[in-house]
C-alpha positions as CSV (number, residue, x, y, z in Angstrom):
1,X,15.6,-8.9,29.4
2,X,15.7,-9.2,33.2
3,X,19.1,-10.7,33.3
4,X,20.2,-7.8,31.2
5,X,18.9,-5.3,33.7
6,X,20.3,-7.3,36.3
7,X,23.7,-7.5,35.2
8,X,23.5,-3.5,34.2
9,X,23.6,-3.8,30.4
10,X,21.9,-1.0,29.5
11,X,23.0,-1.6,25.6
12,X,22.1,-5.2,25.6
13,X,18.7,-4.0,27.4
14,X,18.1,-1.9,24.8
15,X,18.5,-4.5,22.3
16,X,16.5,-7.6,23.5
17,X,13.5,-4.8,23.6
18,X,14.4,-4.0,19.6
19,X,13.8,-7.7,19.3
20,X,11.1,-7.9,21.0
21,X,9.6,-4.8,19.2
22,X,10.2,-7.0,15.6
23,X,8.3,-9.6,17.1
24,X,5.2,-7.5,17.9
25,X,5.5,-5.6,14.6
26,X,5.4,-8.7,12.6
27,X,2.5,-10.4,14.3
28,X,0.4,-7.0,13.8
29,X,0.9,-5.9,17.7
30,X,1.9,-2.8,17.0
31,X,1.3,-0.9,20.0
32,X,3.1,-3.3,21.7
33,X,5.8,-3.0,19.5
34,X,6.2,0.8,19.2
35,X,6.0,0.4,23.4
36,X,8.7,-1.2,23.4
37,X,10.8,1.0,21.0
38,X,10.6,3.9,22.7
39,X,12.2,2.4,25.7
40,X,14.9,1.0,23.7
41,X,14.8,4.2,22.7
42,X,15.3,6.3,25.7
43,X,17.9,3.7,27.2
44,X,20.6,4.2,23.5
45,X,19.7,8.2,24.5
46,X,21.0,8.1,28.1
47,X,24.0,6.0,26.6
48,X,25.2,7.9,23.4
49,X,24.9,5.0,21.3
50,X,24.6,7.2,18.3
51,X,23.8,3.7,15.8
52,X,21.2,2.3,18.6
53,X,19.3,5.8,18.5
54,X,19.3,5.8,14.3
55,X,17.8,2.3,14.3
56,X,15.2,2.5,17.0
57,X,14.2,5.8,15.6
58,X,13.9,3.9,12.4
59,X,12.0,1.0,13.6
60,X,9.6,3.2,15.7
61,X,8.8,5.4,12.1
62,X,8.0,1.9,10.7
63,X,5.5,1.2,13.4
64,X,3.8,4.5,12.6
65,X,3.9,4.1,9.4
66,X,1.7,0.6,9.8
67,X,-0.2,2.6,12.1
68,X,-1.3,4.9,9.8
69,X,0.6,8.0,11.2
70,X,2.3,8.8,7.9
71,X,3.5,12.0,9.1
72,X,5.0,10.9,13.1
73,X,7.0,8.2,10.7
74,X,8.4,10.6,8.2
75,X,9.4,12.7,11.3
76,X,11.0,9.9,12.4
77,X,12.6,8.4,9.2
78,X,14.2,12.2,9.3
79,X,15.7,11.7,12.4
80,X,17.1,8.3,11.8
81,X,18.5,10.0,8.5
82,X,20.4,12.8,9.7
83,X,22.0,10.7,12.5
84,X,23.0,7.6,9.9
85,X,24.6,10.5,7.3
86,X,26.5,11.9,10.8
87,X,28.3,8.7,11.1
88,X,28.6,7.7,7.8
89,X,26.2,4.8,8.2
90,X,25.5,4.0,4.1
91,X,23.4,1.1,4.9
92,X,21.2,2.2,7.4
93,X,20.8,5.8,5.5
94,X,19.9,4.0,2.2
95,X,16.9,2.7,4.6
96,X,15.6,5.6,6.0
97,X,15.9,7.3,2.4
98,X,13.9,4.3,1.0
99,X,11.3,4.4,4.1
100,X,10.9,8.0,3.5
101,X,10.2,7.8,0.2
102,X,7.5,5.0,1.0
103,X,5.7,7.8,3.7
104,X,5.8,10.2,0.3
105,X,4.5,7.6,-2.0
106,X,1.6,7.5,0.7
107,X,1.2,10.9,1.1
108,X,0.8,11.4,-2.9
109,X,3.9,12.4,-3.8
110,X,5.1,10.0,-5.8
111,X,8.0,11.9,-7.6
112,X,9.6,12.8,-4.5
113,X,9.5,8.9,-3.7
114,X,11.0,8.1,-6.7
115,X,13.9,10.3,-6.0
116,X,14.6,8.9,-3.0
117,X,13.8,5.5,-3.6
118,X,16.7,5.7,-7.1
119,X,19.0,7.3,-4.5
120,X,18.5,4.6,-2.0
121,X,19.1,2.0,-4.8
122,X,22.3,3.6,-6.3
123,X,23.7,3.3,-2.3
124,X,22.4,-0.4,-2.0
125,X,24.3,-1.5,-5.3
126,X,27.0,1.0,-4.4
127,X,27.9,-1.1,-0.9
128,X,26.7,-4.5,-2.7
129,X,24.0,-5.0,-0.1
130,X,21.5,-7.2,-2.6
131,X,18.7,-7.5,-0.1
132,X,18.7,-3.6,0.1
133,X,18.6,-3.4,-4.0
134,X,15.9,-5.8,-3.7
135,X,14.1,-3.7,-1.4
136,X,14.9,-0.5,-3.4
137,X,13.7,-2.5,-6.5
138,X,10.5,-3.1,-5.1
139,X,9.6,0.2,-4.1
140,X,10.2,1.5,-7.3
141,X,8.2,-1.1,-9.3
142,X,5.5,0.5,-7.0
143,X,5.6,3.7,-7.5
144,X,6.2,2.9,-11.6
145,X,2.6,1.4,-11.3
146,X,1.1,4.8,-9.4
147,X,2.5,6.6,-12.2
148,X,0.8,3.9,-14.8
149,X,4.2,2.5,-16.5
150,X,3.2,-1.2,-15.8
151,X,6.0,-2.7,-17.9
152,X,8.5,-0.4,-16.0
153,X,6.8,-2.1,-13.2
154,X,7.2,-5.3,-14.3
155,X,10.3,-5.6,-14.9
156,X,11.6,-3.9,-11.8
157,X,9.7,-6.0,-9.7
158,X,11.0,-9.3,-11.7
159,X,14.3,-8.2,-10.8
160,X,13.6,-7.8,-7.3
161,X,12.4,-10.9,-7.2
162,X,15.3,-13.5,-9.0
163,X,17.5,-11.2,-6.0
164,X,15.1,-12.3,-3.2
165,X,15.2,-15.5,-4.3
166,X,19.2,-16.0,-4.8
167,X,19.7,-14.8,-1.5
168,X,17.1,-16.7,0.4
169,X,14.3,-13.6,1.6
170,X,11.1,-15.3,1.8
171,X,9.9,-11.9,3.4
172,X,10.8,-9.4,0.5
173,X,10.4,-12.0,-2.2
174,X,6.6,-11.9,-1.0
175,X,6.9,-8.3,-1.4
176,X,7.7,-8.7,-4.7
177,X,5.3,-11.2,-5.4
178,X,2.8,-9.2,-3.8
179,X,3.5,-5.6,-6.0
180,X,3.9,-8.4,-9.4
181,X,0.5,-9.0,-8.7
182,X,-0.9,-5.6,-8.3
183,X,1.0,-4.9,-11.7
184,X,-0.3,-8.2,-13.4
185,X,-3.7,-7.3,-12.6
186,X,-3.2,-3.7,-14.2
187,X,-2.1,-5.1,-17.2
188,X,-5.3,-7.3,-17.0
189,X,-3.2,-10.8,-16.8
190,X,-5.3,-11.9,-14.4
191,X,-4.9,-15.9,-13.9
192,X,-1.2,-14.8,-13.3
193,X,-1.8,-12.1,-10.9
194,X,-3.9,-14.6,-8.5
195,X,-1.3,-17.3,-9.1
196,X,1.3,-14.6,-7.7
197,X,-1.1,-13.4,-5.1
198,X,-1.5,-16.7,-3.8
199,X,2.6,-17.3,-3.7
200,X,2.5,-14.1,-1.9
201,X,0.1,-15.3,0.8
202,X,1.6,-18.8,1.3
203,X,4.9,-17.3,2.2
204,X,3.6,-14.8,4.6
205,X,1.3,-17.2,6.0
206,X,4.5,-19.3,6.4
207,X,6.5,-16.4,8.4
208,X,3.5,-15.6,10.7
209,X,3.1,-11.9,9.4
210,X,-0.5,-10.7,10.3
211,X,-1.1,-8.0,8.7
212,X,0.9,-8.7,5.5
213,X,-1.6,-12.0,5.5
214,X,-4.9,-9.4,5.5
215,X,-3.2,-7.3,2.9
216,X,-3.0,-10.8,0.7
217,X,-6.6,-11.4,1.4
218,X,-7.9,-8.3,0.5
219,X,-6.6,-7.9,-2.8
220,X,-7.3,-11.5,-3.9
221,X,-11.2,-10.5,-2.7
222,X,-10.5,-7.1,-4.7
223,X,-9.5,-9.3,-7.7
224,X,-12.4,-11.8,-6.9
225,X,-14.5,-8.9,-8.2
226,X,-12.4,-8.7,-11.5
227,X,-12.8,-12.0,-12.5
228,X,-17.2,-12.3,-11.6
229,X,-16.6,-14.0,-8.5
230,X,-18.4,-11.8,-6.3
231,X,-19.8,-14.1,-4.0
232,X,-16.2,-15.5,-3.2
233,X,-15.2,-11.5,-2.9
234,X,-17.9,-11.1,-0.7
235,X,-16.9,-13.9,2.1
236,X,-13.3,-12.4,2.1
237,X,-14.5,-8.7,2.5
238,X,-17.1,-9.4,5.0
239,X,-14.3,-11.7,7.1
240,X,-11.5,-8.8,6.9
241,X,-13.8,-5.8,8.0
242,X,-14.1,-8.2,11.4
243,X,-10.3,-8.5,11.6
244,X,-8.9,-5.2,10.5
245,X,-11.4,-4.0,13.4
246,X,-10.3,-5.9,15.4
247,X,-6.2,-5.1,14.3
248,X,-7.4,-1.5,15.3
249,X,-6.6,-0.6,11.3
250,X,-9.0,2.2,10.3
251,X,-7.4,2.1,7.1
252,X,-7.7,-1.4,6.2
253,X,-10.8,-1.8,7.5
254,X,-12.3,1.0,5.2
255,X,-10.5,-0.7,2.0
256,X,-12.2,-3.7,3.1
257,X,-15.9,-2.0,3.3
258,X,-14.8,-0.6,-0.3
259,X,-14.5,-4.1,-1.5
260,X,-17.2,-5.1,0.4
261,X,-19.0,-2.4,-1.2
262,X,-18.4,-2.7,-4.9
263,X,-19.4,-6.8,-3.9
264,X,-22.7,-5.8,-2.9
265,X,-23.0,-3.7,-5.8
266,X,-22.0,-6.4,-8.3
267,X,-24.3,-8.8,-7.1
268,X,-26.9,-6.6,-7.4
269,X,-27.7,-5.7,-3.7
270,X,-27.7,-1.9,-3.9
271,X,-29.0,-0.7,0.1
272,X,-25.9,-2.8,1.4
273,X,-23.4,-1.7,-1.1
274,X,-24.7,1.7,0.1
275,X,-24.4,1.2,3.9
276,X,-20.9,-0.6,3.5
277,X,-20.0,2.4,1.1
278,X,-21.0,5.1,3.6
279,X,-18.7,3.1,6.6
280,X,-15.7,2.7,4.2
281,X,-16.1,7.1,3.4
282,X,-16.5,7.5,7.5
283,X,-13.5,5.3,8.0
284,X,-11.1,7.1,5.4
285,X,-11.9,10.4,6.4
286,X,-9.3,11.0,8.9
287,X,-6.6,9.0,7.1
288,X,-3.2,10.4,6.5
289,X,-3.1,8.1,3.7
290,X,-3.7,10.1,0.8
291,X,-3.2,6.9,-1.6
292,X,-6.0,5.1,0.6
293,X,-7.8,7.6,0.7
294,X,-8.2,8.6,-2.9
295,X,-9.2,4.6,-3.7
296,X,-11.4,4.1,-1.1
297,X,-13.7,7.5,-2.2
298,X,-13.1,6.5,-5.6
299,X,-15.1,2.9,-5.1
300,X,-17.3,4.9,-2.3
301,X,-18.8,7.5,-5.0
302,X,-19.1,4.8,-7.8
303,X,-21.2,3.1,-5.7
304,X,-22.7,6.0,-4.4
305,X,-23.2,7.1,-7.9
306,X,-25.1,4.1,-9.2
307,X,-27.3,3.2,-6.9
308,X,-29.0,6.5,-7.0
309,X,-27.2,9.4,-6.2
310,X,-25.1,10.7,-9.4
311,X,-25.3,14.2,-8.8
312,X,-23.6,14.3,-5.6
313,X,-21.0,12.7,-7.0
314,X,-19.7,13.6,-10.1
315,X,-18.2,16.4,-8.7
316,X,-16.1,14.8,-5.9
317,X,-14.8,12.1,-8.4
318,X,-13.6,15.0,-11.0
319,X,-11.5,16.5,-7.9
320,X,-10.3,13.4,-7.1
321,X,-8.8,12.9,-10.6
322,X,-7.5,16.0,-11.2
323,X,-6.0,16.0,-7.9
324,X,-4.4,12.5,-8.9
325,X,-3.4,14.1,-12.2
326,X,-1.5,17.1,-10.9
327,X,0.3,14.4,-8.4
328,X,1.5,12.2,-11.5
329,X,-1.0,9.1,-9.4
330,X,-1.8,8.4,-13.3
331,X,-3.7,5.2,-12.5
332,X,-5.8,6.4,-9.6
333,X,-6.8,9.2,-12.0
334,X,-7.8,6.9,-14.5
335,X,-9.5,5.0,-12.7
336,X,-11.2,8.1,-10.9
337,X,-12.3,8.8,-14.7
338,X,-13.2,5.3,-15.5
339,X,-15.8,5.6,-12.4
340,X,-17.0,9.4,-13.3
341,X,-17.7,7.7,-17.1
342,X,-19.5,5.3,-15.4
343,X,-21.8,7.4,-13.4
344,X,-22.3,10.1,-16.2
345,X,-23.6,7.2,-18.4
346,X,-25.7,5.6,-16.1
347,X,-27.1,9.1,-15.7
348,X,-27.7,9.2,-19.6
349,X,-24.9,11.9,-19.5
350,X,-23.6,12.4,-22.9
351,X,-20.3,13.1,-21.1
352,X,-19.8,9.5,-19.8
353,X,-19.2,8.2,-23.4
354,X,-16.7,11.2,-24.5
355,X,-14.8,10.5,-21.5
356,X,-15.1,6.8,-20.9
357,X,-13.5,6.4,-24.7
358,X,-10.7,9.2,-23.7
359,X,-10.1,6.9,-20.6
360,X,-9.7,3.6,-22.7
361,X,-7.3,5.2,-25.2
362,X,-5.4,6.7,-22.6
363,X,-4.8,3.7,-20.7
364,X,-4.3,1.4,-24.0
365,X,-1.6,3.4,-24.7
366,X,-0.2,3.3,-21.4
367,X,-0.7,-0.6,-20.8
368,X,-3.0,-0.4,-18.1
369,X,-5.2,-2.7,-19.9
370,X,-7.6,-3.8,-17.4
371,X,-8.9,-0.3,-16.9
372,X,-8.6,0.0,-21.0
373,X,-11.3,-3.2,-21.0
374,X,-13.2,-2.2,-17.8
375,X,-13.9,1.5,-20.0
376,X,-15.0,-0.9,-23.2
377,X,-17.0,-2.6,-21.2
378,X,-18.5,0.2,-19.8
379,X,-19.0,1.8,-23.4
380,X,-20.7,-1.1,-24.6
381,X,-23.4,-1.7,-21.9
């Protein structure tokens, strides 16, 4: 960097601080990182580079994005759009059309992401970049399981994931691994969605990516919970509140108090489930994150719920599934039902039965099998 600044390179400036910005991203600086691409920035304005300014502007929406500012990165992701269609840029606007669509996925809008995410991969196969399809592929597979069509999901994400592996990406193939897991443990296969979690992990472990690392963690502690290990989800929850504190993650760090709190909960330890619950709800509150947001509350008021407090709740977990409904988030309204079941029958609501068996046919016949059992389960007790 000096030596460019020396020499007067402006241009190559600008681009040793883009590469210094990728570093910082990927080991979870992210101020850092977003400091660095706003003077890269600056420098490709001052200079006209028309193709500098579309990808800075499309790195720094990336690091809002991971810093929860869903809103600064669609901005952004718009701005590197409209200047990648101006110079006829297919690559780089399949990108920002796919990272727009992941801000709208986040946001709740998961139709609008799909749009953009099927337009992004038509572009991708279009110009033959594969890593782009794969990307595309994996998006998709994600918002397929929002919208409960986990065999959509599947086999998206399968896809995705023979193309990360012909062409070498050990970073998107742990994408894929990653959202096959999520999916697997939908469908209740739940042996194979640790054995993919765990793949997952290794490989980011093995590329030095932070926060991709905590994201492993906490959804093997989530699935922990699935499978009775609560004590082993309780470890990993307690351990990752510390670090996404410490990562400056609101968002994380509430998910993380979620699992923490549905831990306490299973193990029978209702006053900290509580207190953990009430942190994770204070955390979320301000989040942009409307998928986040909706998950965390949903754990936070079935906690909530039974340990004591069912009346307050039943009415905030009924918005938060018909909310999820009208947005097509089919699985976060199921499982917003699952938990208001839960609560009315606890509360010897003659409801809770009516509408736990609605919500185990409804997700039987979807494939979202774990939820289906979870409902049984629920029925039986």
């Amino acid at each position: 960097l000096a030596i460019r600044r020396e020499i007067g390179d402006r241009r190559g400036e600008a681009t040793v601080l883009n590469n210094m910005a990728a570093v910082f991203l990927q080991q979870g600086n992210l101020s850092a990182g977003l400091e660095r691409l706003e003077r890269a920035l600056a420098i490709h304005q001052q200079t006209g580079d028309r193709h500098g300014q579309g990808f800075t502007l499309n790195s720094i929406g990336a690091a809002l994005y991971y810093m929860g500012d869903f809103e600064g990165a669609r901005r952004r992701y718009e701005e590197a759009l409209a200047i990648r269609r101006e110079i006829g840029e297919r690559r780089g606007e399949a990108e920002s059309l796919a990272n727009i669509a992941d801000v709208l996925n986040q946001l709740g809008n998961p139709s609008g992401a799909r749009e953009r995410f099927e337009e992004a991969l038509a572009i991708h196969r279009e110009i033959g970049y594969l890593q782009g399809e794969a990307l595309a592929l994996i998006n998709l597979g994600e918002v397929y399981l929002a919208q409960a069509e986990p065999r959509r999901a599947a086999v998206s994400l399968e896809e995705a994931l023979q193309i990360c592996r012909e062409i070498g990406s050990k970073w998107y193939e742990s994408h894929a691994l990653f959202r096959l897991a999520e999916t697997l443990t939908v469908a209740d296969r739940l042996a194979d969605a640790e054995a993919r979690h765990r793949e997952a992990q290794e490989l980011r472990e093995e590329l030095g990516a932070a926060a991709a690392v905590r994201s492993s963690r906490l959804a093997r502690a989530a699935l922990a919970l699935e499978t009775g290990r609560s004590a082993g989800a309780l470890s990993g929850a307690l351990e990752l509140v510390a670090a996404y504190r410490e990562a400056g993650d609101a968002d994380g760090e509430a998910a993380a108090e979620a699992v923490l709190a549905r831990g306490y909960l299973a193990s029978g330890m209702n006053s900290e489930a509580a207190s953990a619950a009430d942190r994770a709800a204070a955390l979320v509150a301000e989040s942009q994150g409307l998928l986040t947001r909706f998950r965390v509350m949903i754990s936070v008021m079935r906690v909530r719920g039974l340990t004591g407090q069912p009346a307050a709740v039943r009415e905030t977990l009924a918005t938060i599934a018909n909310e999820a409904t009208d947005r097509r988030l089919t699985t976060l309204a199921l499982e917003g039902r699952l938990a208001l079941g839960e609560v009315e029958s606890a509360a010897r609501d003659p409801a809770g039965e009516a509408r736990l068996e609605a919500a185990a046919i409804d997700a039987e016949q979807r494939g979202c099998m774990l939820l289906a059992r979870k409902a049984r389960e629920a029925l039986e007790s």
